[in-house]
C-alpha positions in Angstrom: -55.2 154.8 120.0 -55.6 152.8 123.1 -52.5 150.7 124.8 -53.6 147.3 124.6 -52.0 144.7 127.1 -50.5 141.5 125.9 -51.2 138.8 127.9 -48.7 136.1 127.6 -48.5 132.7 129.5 -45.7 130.4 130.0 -46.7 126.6 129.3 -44.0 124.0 130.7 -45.6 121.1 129.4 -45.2 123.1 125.4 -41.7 124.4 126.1 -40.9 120.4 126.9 -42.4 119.6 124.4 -40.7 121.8 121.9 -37.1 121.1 123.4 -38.0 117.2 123.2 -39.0 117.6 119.2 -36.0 119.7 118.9 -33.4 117.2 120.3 -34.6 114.3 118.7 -34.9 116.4 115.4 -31.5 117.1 115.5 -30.2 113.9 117.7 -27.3 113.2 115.9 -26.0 117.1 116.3 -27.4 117.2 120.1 -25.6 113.7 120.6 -22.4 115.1 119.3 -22.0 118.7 121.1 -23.0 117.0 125.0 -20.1 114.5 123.9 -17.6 116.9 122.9 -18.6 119.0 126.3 -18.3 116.0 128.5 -14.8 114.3 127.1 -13.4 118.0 127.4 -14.9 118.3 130.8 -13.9 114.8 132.2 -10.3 114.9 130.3 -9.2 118.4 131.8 -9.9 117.1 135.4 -8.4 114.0 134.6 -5.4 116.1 133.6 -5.8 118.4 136.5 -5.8 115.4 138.8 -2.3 114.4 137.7 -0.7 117.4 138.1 -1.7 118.0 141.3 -1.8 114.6 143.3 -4.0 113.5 145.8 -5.3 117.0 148.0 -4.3 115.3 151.3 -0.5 114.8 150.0 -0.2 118.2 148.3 1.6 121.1 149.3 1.2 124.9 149.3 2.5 124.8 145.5 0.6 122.2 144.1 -2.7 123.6 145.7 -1.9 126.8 144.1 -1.3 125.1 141.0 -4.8 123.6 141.4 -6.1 127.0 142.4 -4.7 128.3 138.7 -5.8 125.1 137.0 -9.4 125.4 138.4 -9.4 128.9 137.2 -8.8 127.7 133.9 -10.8 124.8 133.7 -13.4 126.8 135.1 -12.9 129.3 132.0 -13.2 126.0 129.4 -16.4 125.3 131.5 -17.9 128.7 130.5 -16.9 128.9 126.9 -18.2 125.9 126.2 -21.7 126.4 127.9 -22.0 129.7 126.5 -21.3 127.6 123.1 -24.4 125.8 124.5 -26.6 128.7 124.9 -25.9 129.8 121.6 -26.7 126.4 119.9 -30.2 126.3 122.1 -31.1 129.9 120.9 -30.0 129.1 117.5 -32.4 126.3 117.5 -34.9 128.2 118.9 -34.9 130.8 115.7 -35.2 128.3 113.7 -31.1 128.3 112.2 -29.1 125.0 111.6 -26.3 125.7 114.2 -22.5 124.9 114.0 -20.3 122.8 116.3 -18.2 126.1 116.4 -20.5 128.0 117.9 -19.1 125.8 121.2 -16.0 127.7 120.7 -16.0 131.0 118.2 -16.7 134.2 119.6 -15.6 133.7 122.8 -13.1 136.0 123.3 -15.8 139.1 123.7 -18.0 137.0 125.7 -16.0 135.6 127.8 -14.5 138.6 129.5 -18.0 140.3 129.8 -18.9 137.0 131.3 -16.0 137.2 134.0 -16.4 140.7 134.8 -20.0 140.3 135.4 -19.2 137.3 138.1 -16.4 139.4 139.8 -19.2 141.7 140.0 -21.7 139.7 141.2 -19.1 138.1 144.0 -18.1 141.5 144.4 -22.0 142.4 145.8 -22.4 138.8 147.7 -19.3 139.3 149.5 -20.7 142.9 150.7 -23.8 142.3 151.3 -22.2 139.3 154.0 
């Protein structure tokens, strides 16, 4: 039997298309997660923003304090858009997602997630 190639092509216009019908299929549920991402985003800066002044007034303290809070705002950042990734690929299969999947099954992910950006810092700062 002879190896047949598959030939496949990417169409932007149809994958636009798709993720258009997609959102506005499901606007309410699309509506709702970007929300929840951006008044989690916007209050945890807000927050961090108290804590640590104005950056021209702070001292050594409060810019490591921001250092540590970055960190960890940072680490929302990335659970929630890996929450993201998992609703877009759940729409993709065809599934009805869940707001939780912003959130659940993090813990796993997450740490893969890290290692794999220490690594790839790791390699950029080497290769400089």
């Amino acid at each position: 039997m002879e190896s047949q190639k598959i030939r496949q092509t990417f169409d932007i216009k149809e994958a636009i298309f798709y993720a258009w019908k997609t959102v506005i299929k499901n606007f309410k549920f699309s509506l709702t997660t970007v929300a929840i991402f951006a008044v989690v985003t916007w209050s945890y800066g807000y927050v961090q923003s108290l804590v640590v002044g104005e950056e021209a007034s702070r001292s050594s303290f409060q810019s490591s304090l921001d250092f540590v809070l970055g960190i960890i705002g940072g680490t929302i950042h990335l659970i929630l858009a890996i929450g993201f990734i998992r609703i877009a690929l759940a729409f993709l299969d065809g599934h009805k997602p869940q707001y939780a999947y912003l959130w659940d099954n993090w813990s796993l992910k997450i740490w893969n997630l890290f290692l794999a950006i220490l690594l790839f810092v790791g390699i950029f700062v080497v290769g400089l």
